[in-house]
N, C-alpha and C positions, 0 to 999 in steps of 0.2 A: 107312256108307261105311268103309271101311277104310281107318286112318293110310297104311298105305303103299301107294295109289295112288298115280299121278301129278300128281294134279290136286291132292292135297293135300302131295306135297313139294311141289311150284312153288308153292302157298299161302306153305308157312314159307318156303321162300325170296324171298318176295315181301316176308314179312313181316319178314325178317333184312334188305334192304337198305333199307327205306323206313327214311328217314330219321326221328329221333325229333328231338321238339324240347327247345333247351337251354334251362334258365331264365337270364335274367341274370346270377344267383349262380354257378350252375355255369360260364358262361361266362369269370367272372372269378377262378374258382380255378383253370380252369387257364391262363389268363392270368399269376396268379401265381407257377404250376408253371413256366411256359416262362421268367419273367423271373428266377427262384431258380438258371436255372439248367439245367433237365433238358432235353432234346431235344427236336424239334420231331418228329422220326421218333417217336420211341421214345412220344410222349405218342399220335401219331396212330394206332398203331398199336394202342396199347394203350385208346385210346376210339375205335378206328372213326370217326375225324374226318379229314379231306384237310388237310393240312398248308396247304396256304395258307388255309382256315378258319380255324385255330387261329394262325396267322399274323394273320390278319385281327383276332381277337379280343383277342389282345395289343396292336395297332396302334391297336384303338379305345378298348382301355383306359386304353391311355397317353395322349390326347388328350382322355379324360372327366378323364383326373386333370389333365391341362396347363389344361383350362379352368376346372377346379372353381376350382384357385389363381392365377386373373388375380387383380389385383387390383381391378380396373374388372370387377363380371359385366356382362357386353353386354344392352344393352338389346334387351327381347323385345317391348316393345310400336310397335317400330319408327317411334319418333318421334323426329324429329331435333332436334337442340340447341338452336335459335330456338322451336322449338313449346313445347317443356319449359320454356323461360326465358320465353316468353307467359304459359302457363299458369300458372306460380310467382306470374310480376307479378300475375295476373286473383286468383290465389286472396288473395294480400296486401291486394288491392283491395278485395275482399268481406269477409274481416276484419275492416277497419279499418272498412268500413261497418256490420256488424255490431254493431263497439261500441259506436259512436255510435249507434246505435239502440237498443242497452239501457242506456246512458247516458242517454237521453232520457226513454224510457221509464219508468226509475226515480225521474227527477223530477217527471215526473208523475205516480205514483202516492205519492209524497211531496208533492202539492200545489204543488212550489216552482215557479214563473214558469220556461218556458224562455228562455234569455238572447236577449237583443236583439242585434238584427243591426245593424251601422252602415251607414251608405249607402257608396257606395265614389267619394263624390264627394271 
């Protein structure tokens, strides 16, 4: 087939506006670019990106960084405050049972008498 048929310029030009994809990195250098300073025109222009794109990806950036530095990160396992303070108590619970178990354990394998209980009369 011959480069310059029709069927193959409307190829490359198919192939000139399909979109390519950015990687995150890229995304955020020029994120960088835009907030140093340089145009939002002049960047679009010059990476074949729509300005509210490159708009967009500034706007997301600033708010991966706004959240990175809470100080609280937000809980992802979407359990509320009384759940998490259950669970704390259950896990201290078992703990302390634990010890007492190999505390026991240890005396008797040291032979020694486990202690007497008093009645609670």
């Amino acid at each position: 087939m011959n480069p310059s048929t029709p069927s193959s310029a409307a190829a490359s030009d198919q192939s000139a506006t399909r979109e390519k994809r950015w990687s995150a990195r890229r995304k955020s250098e020029v994120a960088l670019r835009v907030l140093r300073g340089e145009s939002l025109d002049a960047l679009s222009r010059e990476l074949n990106v729509p300005v509210p794109r490159i708009a967009r990806w500034r706007d997301d950036f600033l708010a991966a960084g706004q959240a990175a530095l809470k100080s609280r990160p937000s809980d992802a396992s979407g359990m509320s405050e009384e759940e998490r303070r259950a669970m704390q108590a259950k896990v201290g619970e078992l703990t302390m049972e634990n010890e007492l178990l190999r505390e026991k354990i240890a005396r008797m394998e040291a032979g020694t008498p486990p202690a007497r209980r008093r009645s609670r009369r």
